[in-house]
C-alpha positions as CSV (number, residue, x, y, z in Angstrom):
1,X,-19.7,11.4,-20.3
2,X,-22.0,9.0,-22.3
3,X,-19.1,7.0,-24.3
4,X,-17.5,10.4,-25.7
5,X,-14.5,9.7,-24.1
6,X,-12.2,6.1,-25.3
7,X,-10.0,7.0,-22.2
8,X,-9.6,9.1,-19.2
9,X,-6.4,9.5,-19.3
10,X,-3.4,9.0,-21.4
11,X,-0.9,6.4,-20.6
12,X,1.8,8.8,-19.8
13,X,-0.7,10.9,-17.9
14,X,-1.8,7.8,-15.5
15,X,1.6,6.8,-15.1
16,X,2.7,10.4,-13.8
17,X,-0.4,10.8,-11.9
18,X,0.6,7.1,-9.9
19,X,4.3,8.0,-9.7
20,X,3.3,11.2,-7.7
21,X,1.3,9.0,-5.3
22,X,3.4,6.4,-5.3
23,X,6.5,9.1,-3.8
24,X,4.3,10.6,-1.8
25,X,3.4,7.3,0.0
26,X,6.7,5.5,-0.5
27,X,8.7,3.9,2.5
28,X,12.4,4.5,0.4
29,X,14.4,6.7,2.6
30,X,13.8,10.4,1.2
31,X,17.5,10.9,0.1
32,X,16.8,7.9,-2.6
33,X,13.7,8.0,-3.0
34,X,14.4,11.4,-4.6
35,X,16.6,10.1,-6.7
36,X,15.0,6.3,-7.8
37,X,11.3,8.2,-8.6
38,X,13.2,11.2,-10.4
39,X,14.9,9.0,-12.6
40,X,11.6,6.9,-13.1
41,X,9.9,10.2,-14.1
42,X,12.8,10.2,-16.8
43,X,11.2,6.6,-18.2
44,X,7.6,8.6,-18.5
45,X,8.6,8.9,-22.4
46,X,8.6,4.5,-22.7
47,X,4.9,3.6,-23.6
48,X,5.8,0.0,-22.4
49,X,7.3,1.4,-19.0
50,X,3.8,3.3,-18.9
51,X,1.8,1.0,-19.5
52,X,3.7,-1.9,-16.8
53,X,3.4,0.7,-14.0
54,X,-0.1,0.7,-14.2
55,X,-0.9,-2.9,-13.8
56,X,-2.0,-4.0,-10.3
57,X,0.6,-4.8,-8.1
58,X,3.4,-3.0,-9.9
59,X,5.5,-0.7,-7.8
60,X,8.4,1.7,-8.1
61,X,9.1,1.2,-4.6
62,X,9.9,-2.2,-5.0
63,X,13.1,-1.6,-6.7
64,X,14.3,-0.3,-3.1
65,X,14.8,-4.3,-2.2
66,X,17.1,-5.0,-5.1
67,X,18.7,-2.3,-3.9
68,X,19.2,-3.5,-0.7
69,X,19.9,-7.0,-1.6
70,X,22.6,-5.8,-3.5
71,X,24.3,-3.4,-1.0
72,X,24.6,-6.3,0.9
73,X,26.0,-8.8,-1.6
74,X,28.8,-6.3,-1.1
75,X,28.8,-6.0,2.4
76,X,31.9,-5.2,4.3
77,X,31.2,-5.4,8.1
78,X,28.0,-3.7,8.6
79,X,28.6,-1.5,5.6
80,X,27.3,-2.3,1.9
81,X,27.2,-0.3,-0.8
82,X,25.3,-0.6,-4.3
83,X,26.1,0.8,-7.1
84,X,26.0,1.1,-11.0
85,X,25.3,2.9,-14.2
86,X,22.0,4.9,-15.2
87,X,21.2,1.8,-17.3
88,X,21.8,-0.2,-14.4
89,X,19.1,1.8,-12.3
90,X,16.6,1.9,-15.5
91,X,17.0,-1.8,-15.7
92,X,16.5,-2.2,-12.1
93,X,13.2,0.1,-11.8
94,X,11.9,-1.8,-15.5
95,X,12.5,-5.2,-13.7
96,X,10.7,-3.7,-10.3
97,X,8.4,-2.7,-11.8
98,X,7.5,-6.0,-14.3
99,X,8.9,-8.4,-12.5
């Protein structure tokens, strides 16, 4: 590998490659976890959501907390529940994962 190569790896392929560590390692409870990193395997086509995941500090995971947060904006007794649209969850992960 003297200089042949411009990258290792294309920005889809990094992505997907962190994603499956980042599952593997995450502290989400398995029933959403399946769900939050199957859906962010879904935004492997967005360059831009690519290329945010890969910057230090970003994490999937994080979008967990919002989560939370939000369950318990709607908390009734020591029950909350979050929920919205598929846009909603894409917004969420994007903002987890720039913000």
């Amino acid at each position: 590998m003297a200089g042949d190569l411009e990258q290792l790896a294309s920005e889809y392929t990094a992505a997907e490659g962190r994603l499956k560590v980042e599952e593997e390692h995450s502290r989400i409870p398995r029933p959403a976890a399946i769900i939050i990193y199957s859906f962010a395997k879904t935004m492997l086509d967005d360059p831009e959501f690519c290329i945010a995941l890969m910057k230090k500090g970003a994490r999937v995971d994080k979008v967990w907390d919002e989560i939370k947060r939000r369950a318990m904006e709607h908390r009734e007794g020591n029950a909350g529940v979050a929920c919205g649209t598929d846009r909603d969850l894409k917004a969420a992960i994007m903002e987890a994962v720039t913000g």
